[in-house]
N, C-alpha and C positions, 0 to 999 in steps of 0.2 A: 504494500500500500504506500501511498504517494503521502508527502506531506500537503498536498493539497486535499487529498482523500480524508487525512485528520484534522486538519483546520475547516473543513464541511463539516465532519464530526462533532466537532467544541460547537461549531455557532449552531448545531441543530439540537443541540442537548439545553443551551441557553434558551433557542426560542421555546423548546417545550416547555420549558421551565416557564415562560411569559403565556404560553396558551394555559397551564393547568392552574396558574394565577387567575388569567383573565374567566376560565370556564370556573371559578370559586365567585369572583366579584358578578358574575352574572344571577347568583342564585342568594348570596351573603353579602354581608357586612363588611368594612374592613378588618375588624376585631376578630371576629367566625375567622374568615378564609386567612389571617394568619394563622389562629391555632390551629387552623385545618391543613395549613401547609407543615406548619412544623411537626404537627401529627405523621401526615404522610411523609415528609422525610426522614423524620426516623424509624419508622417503618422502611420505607425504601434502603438504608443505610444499611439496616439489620440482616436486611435481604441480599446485598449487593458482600456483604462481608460473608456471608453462608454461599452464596455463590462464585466468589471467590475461589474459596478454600476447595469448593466439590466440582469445578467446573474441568471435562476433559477435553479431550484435543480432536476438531472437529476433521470428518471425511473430506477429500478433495475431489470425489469422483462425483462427475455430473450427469445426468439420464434428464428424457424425455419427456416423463410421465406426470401426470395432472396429481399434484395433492390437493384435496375437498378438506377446509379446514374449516370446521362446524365451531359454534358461538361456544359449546360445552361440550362436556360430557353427555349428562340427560339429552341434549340435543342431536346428540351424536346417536345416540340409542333410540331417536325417533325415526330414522330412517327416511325423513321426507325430501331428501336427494335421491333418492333410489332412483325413480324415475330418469329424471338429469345421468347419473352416471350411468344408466346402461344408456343411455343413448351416444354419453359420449363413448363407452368400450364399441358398442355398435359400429363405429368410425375407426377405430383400430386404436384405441388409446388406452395404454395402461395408467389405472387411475386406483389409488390411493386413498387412503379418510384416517385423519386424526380431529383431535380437535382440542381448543386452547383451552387451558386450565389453569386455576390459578395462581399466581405467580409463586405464592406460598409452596405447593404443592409441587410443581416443579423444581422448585428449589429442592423440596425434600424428598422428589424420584431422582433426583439428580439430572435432567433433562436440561443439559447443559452445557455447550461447548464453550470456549473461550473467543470472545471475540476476535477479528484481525487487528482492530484499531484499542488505541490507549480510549476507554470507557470511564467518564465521572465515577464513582463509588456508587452513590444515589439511583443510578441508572441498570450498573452492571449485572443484576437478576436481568433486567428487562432486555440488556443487549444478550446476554447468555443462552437466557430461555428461547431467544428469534433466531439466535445462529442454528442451536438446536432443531430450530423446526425448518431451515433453512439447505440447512445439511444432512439430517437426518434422512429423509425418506429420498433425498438427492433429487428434486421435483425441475421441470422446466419450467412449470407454473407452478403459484399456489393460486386456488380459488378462496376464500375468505369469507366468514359470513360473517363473525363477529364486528360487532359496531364498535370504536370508540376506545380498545385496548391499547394501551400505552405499548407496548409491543408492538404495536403496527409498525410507527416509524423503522424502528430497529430490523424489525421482518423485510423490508421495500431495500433499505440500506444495504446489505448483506445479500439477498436476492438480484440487487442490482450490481451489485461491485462483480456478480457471477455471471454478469448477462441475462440474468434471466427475470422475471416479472411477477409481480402481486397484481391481481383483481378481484374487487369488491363484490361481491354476488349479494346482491338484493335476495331478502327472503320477504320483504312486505313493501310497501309503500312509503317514500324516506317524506313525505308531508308532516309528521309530528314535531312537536317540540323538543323533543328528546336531544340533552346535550352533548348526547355520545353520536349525534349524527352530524357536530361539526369535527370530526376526527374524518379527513378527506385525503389522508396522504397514503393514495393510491395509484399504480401506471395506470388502473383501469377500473371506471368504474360503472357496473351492470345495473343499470337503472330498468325499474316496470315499463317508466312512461312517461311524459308531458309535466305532468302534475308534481312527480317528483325532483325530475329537473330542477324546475322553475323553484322549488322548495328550496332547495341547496343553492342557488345562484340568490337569495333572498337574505340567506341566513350573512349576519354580522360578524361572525366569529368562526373560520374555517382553517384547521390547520393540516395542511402540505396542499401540493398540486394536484391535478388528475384530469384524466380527458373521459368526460361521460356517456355511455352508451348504449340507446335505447333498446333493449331484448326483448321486453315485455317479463311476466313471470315464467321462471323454470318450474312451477307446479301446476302449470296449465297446460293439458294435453288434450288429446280428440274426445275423454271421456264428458267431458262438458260439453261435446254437440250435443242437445238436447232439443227436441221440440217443444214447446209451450204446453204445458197441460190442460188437460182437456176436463179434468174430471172435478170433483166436490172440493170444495177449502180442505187444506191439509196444510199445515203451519208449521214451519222449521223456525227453529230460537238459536241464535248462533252468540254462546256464550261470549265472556269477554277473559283477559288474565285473570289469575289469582289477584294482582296487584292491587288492581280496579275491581275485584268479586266483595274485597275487605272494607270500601270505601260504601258512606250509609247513601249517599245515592243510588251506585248501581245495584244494589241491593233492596233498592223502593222500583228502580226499574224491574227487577224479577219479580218484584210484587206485585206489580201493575198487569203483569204477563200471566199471573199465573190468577190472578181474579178474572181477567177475559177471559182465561179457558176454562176457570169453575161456572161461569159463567152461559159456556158453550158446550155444554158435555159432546154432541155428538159431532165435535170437529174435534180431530187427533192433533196435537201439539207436542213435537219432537223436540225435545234441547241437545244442542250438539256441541261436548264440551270443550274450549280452549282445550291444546294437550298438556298443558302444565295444573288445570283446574282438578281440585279433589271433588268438586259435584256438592258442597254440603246443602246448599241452598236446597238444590232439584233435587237429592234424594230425599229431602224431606216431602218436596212439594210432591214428588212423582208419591208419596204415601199415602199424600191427605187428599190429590187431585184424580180420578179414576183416568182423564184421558189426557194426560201429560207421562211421556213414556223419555226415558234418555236411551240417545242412538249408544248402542256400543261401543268399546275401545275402539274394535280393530274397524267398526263401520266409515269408509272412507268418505270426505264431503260429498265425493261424487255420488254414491252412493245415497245418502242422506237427501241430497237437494234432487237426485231423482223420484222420491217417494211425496217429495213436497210439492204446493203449486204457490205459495207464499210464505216469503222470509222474511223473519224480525230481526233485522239487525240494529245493535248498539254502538260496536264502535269494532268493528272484527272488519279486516284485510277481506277474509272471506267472502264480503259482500259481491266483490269483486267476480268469485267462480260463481255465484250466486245470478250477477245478471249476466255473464257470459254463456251461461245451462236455459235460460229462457223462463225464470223466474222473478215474479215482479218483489219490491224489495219496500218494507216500509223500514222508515228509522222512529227507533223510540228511543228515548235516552232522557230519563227522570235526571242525571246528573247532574245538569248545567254546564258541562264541562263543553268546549270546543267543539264544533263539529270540523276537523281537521280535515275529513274526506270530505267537506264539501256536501254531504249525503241531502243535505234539503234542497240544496238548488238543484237535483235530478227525482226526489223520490217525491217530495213536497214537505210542508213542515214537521218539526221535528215533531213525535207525538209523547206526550209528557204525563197525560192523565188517561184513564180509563173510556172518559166520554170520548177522547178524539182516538182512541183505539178503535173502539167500537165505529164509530163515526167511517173511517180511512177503510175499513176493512169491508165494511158495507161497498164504500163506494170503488172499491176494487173490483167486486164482483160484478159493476158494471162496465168498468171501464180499465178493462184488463190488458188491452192493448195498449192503451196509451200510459199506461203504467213501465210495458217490456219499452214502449219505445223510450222513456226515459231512464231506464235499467241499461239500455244500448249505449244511450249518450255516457253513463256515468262509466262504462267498461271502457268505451272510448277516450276520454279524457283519462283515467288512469293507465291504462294497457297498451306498449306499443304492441303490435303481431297476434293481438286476441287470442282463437285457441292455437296460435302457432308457436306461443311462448316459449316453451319448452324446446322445439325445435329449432330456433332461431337462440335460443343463447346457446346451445349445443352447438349452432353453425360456427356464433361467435368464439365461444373457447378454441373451436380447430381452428381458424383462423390465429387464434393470439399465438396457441403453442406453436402456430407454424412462420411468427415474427411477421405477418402479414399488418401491411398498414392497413388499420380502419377507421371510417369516420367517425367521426364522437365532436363533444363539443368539450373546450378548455375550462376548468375551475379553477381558480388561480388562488393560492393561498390569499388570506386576508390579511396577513401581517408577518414580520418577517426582516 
């Protein structure tokens, strides 16, 4: 390595230093985001001295082959790449899955090489653990789902000094507020659609470069060709996180949901859980309510939204396979919280009480069509490639592993 190589190094460890400053004053106080910085540095220090000491000597051999590097563990064990990577083995690609853990925790598997370059102390886990994953599986790509890990920089670093590349793999929709979606320092970044773009070109606070590129979703395949249903009301409920299950809004919004349907005994109403959800709510309700039933584990959305003719959604990505299957789409959300997907200006307003449930759902049964047609608009403004999704980011990854230029649009860090 060059001593220009290391004086890239020093100013990029500085500016992180200045984004995970500015991502504290975004949310806190001045008083808060110092004790929370001198928190996290001595955490970080503690970490960088244990990886240190355990860190071994990384491989020089390079290969081909695509690593799938999932947000976690649990996440990794959901399997919802499946899809995605047989289509990329389909194309002759040997492809790979680990997935990032936390920093702790690698320290203490030892998943750790030594970086090339002189590494801050404070940093040194964070360079360790990237070289690790960098060198380890010996990847020409990595794909990347994880949002917002301080590893990333360190991951692109190291990836590139090999020639070879990191890309962002959208797993939902990047429109939220979430502070881990100004962490952009990516060669490439696999955007749904329109709406997300324009999301990340808005945002005040983005740290590294990357050139953005419309795929559409990699969970969107031919199984969402669907026709429009023909038959009686049948109601899918497309849960929401744990995060948001715990907060006393959406927890008045499942209330709201499960009085329409004591309401309605003889229309069936499915809840179809987040993958992270323990269900407490709905297993109680599916107790007390005869025709509120929860879809199974292993039942696939697809699967779900073919037995339905109308979806209740709150604030789930899902909405998305939702109107692309030919299913019309009401938004209810007692929350008050953001409607971030935009979901009123396609579905119509948000419905917050019982009367305007009952109300929307009547008048769906008249006007079912003009409902799909704005379930079309809303798949459209989120989705580049519709149900081509899946095929079209598969085209794009054989393209990247094969160094081919593609077009995308520039994100240019915001400070620096």
């Amino acid at each position: 390595m060059t001593t220009e190589d290391q004086d890239f190094l020093n100013s990029r460890t500085r500016q992180l230093d200045a984004y995970r400053w500015a991502l504290l004053r975004e949310k806190h106080g001045l008083l808060g985001s110092l004790l929370r910085t001198l928190r996290d540095t001595a955490a970080d220090l503690a970490l960088g001295i244990g990886a240190r000491a355990l860190a071994g000597e990384a491989s020089t051999e390079g290969a081909e082959r695509i690593l799938v590097l999932h947000g976690s563990p649990k996440l990794l064990a959901q399997r919802r790449k499946n899809g995605l990577i047989k289509a990329l083995r389909q194309r002759g690609h040997e492809v790979v899955e680990d997935a990032i853990e936390p920093l702790g925790t690698a320290v203490r598997h030892k998943r750790l090489y030594r970086p090339a370059l002189r590494v801050p102390l404070r940093y040194y886990a964070h360079a360790a653990y990237a070289e690790w994953l960098a060198r380890h599986h010996n990847p020409g790509l990595v794909l990347n789902e994880r949002h917002g890990s301080l590893v990333i920089p360190f991951l692109r670093l190291s990836l590139n000094h090999q020639g070879r590349h990191l890309a962002q793999l959208s797993h939902a929709t990047s429109v939220d507020h979430s502070r881990r979606l100004s962490m952009t320092d990516y060669d490439y970044y696999l955007l749904f659609g329109q709406s997300s773009l324009q999301a990340l070109q808005r945002r005040n606070l983005r740290f590294g470069s990357t050139r953005a590129i419309l795929t559409g979703s990699y969970l969107i395949d031919q199984r969402y060709d669907m026709p429009a249903p023909r038959s009686e009301l049948r109601v899918l409920v497309l849960g929401v996180g744990p995060d948001k299950e715990a907060r006393p809004g959406y927890e008045r919004t499942y209330e709201l949901i499960c009085q329409w349907a004591a309401r309605h005994p003889q229309v069936p109403v499915t809840f179809k859980a987040h993958p992270r959800s323990r269900m407490t709510f709905w297993k109680a309700a599916a107790a007390r309510v005869d025709n509120i039933h929860l879809a199974a584990p292993h039942t696939s959305l697809a699967e779900a939204l073919e037995q339905s003719s109308v979806v209740l959604n709150i604030m789930s990505n899902a909405a998305l396979e939702a109107c692309l299957a030919n299913r019309a789409v009401v938004y209810v959300n007692a929350s008050g919280d953001a409607d971030v997907l935009e979901q009123a200006r396609f579905f119509g307003n948000c419905v917050t009480d019982l009367e305007s449930l009952e109300e929307r759902l009547d008048w769906l049964s008249a006007h079912y069509q003009q409902a799909l047609s704005g379930a079309r608009a809303f798949a459209e403004y989120h989705l580049a490639h519709g149900l081509q999704g899946q095929n079209k980011t598969a085209e794009v990854i054989d393209c990247l592993i094969q160094r081919q230029t593609l077009p995308g649009t520039e994100l240019n860090e915001t400070f620096g």
